[in-house]
Structure formats: C-alpha cells, structure tokens
N, C-alpha and C positions, 0 to 999 in steps of 0.2 A: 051535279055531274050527270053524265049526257049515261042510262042506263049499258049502254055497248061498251062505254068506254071504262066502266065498274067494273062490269065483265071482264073487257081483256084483263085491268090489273088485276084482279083476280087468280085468272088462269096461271100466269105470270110469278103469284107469290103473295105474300101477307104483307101486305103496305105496312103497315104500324112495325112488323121486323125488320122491315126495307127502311126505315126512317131513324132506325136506331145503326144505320151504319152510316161511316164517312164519305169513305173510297172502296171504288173498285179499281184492280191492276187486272191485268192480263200481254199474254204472250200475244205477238200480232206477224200474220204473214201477209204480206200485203201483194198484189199486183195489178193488172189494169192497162190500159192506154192511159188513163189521166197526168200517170205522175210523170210520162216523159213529154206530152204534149206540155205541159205547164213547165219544163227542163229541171225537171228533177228526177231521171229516170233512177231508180235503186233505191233512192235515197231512206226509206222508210221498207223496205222490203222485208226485212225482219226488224224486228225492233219490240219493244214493251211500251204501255201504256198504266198512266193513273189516271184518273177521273174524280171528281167531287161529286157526290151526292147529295150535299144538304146545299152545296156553293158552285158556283159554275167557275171551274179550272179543271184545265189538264194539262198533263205532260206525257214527254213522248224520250225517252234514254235508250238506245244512245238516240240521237239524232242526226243520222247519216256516220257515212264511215269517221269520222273524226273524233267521234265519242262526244258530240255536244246535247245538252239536255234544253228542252225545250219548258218553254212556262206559259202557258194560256191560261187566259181572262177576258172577257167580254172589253175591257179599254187597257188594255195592252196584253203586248206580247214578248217576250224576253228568247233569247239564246245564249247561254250559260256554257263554263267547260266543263272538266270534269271533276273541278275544284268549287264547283258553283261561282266564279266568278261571270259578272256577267260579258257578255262579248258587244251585243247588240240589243237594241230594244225598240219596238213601235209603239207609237202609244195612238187613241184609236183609230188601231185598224184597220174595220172594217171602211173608213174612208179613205184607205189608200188605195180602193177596187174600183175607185168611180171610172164606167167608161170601157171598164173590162170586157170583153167575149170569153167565149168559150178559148179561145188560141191564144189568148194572151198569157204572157210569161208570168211566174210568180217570183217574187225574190222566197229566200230561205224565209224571212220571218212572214209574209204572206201565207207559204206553204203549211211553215208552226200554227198560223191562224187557223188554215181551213181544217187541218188535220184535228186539232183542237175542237171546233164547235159542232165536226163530226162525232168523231168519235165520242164524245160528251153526252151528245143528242143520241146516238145508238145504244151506249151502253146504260143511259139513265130512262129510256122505252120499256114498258110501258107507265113507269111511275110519273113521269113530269104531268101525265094526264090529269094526275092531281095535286098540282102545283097550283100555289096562288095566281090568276089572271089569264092561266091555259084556260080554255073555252073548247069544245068538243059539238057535233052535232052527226046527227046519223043521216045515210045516205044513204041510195038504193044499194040493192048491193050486186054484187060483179061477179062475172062467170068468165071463170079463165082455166085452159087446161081442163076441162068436165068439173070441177069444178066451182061451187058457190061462195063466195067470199063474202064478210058484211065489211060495209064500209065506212069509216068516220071519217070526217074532216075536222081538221085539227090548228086553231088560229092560236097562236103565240105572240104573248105581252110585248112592246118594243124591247127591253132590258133583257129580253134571252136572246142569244148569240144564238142563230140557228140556221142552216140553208136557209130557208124562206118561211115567212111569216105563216102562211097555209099552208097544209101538207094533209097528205092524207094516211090514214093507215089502211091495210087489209087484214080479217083476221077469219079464221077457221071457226068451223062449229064450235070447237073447243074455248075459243078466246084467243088461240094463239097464234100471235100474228105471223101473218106469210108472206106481206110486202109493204114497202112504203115511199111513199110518192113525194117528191118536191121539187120547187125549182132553185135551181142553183144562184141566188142572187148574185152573190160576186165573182160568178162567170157567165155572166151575160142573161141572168136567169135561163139557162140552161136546163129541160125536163131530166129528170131521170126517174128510172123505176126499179126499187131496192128490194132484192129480193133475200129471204131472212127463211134457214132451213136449220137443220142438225143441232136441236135443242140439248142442255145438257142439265142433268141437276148441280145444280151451285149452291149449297148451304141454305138447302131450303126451297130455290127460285130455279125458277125454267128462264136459261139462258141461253138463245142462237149462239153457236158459236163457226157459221158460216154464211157469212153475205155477201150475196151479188148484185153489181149494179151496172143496167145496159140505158140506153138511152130510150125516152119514152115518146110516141110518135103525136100528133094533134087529136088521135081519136081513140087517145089513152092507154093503147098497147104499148106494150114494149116490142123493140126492136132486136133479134138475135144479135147484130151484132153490133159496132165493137163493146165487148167487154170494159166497159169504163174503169172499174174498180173492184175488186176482190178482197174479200178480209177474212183470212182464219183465225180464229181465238183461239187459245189454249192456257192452261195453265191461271185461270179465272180465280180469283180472290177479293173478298169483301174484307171490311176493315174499321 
C-alpha cells in the first residue's frame, strides 16, 4: 500500500476496528441541481441510508415520498414497498447507461443505482483503500485556497461499482481528506470535484458529515457554480 494512502486511513480510524463492523446508516439531506436535471427533483431530499462494509450494497428508505425502499448491488438493483415486497428490479445496471450524458433522464431504479455506488463509495472512504485489488499511487501535490493538499490517485478493481475506475483523493497535513475527484461514467463521464468538511467522531472514526460537489473544469479546478450535489449526514451509526 501506497505509504499516503496508510496515512489517510489512518487519520480516519483503526482499520482492523473498522473491519470488524458491518454497516453503516446515517440521516441524509440531500440537494444539488443533479437530481432535477436527471427528473427526479425531491425525491431523496431527506431520507436515510445503509451501506455494507465487508460487501458492497445499500439502501436508501423511504425512497421518494411513496415510502419505497431501495436495494443496491453491483448486478442489480431492486425497489421494494414498505412491506418489502418487491415492485421492480434491474438486473446489470450499470449497462443500462450506455450512451448516457450528463442531461440524460434516469428511470427510478437507475437513480437507486447511482445513489447506491455513491453513497457506498463515500461512506466506506478512506477504508476501501485497503481493499483487495484497490491500487493507490502518490501525486504531486495541490494548492488550493492557500492551501497544500497531498494527492493520490486511486484505480479500482472492475467488480467495484463506483463513478469511475480512477479517482483521486485530496488530503490535509493531518490525513484527512478534503476532496475527491472523479468522472462520472454513467453520465457521460462527467468531471466533478467533491468536496468533504465538518468531520465528526463516530465510534471511534473521523467521519465528514458535509459534502459538496461542483463541477471540475479541464485544468482541474472546480468551478463555483452549479452546485451539483450536497449531502448532510447526521445521526451516523456503525453496526
């Protein structure tokens, strides 16, 4: 493992305590341009999230005003009631985006997709860095705002569901990261650039629980505006 990338998990928490847990839930405030451009404006505005830690799945209850629960997996995706019966199901996915841009529509269980290998990929940061077949390498590092950021670049195995196979992280003196970079493959790989503040202690671990995400220009800045996406945590639980 790439010595930066020790570090941030590190900063972050005691890997071997992080691996003896399942799941994490937490509270979610969501907002953004995304979710109306893709015509789902509201639909996840509030809502609650689970996540797997040892397995890659999430879900997302309710799942729009209806009260439907959602089911994420790397080769399908389910929408359930609130009887767990299921309503609909994709089975993979991720090739139902071929073709897609940034302004193309999503149906509901596309949306369950993205919201899934997001959220998964956010709240399982900085640990997946030491997952089997993640790959890590150090980069110059980056001055934003006064300042100094160090940089990794971060290649992921085909079998993880994730924006985009390369991403990069940014992290502080301390380890703790303050942004993170990818492109959106199944919206047209789309740049964005994620920005990760208001750490909290969670049972031990230092956990963001305020990110923003604007769009990222060709010579790697972010751009103020639109506000792509916004996510408040609260109410954080391991499991």
């Amino acid at each position: 493992m790439d010595p930066l990338a020790a570090r941030i998990i590190d900063a972050h928490g005691d890997i071997a305590k992080w691996r003896k847990f399942k799941s994490l839930s937490a509270k979610l405030q969501q907002g953004g341009a995304l979710w109306g451009l893709k015509g789902h404006p509201g639909k996840l505005d509030e809502t609650s999230v689970t996540v797997g830690l040892q397995d890659e799945w999430a879900s997302h209850a309710p799942f729009g005003p209806d009260g439907k629960i959602s089911s994420f997996r790397p080769d399908m995706v389910q929408l359930a009631d609130r009887d767990s019966r299921v309503l609909e199901e994709l089975k993979d996915p991720r090739a139902s985006f071929a073709g897609h841009t940034l302004e193309t529509p999503w149906s509901e269980l596309q949306l369950a997709y993205f919201a899934g290998i997001a959220m998964w990929t956010y709240l399982n940061l900085p640990f997946l860095l030491a997952r089997d077949g993640v790959q890590s390498e150090r980069l110059s590092d980056w001055e934003e705002g006064g300042a100094t950021w160090q940089r990794l670049r971060v290649t992921f195995p085909r079998e993880v569901a994730t924006h985009s196979t390369v991403q990069t992280l940014y992290a502080d003196d301390h380890g703790l990261l303050k942004r993170h970079d990818y492109d959106v493959e199944i919206a047209g790989n789309t740049p964005g650039a994620h920005y990760i503040s208001d750490y909290a202690d969670v049972q031990g671990f230092r956990i963001p629980t305020s990110r923003r995400i604007f769009p990222r220009g060709p010579d790697g800045r972010s751009l103020t505006e639109p506000l792509v996406v916004s996510i408040d945590l609260s109410h954080i639980k391991l499991a």
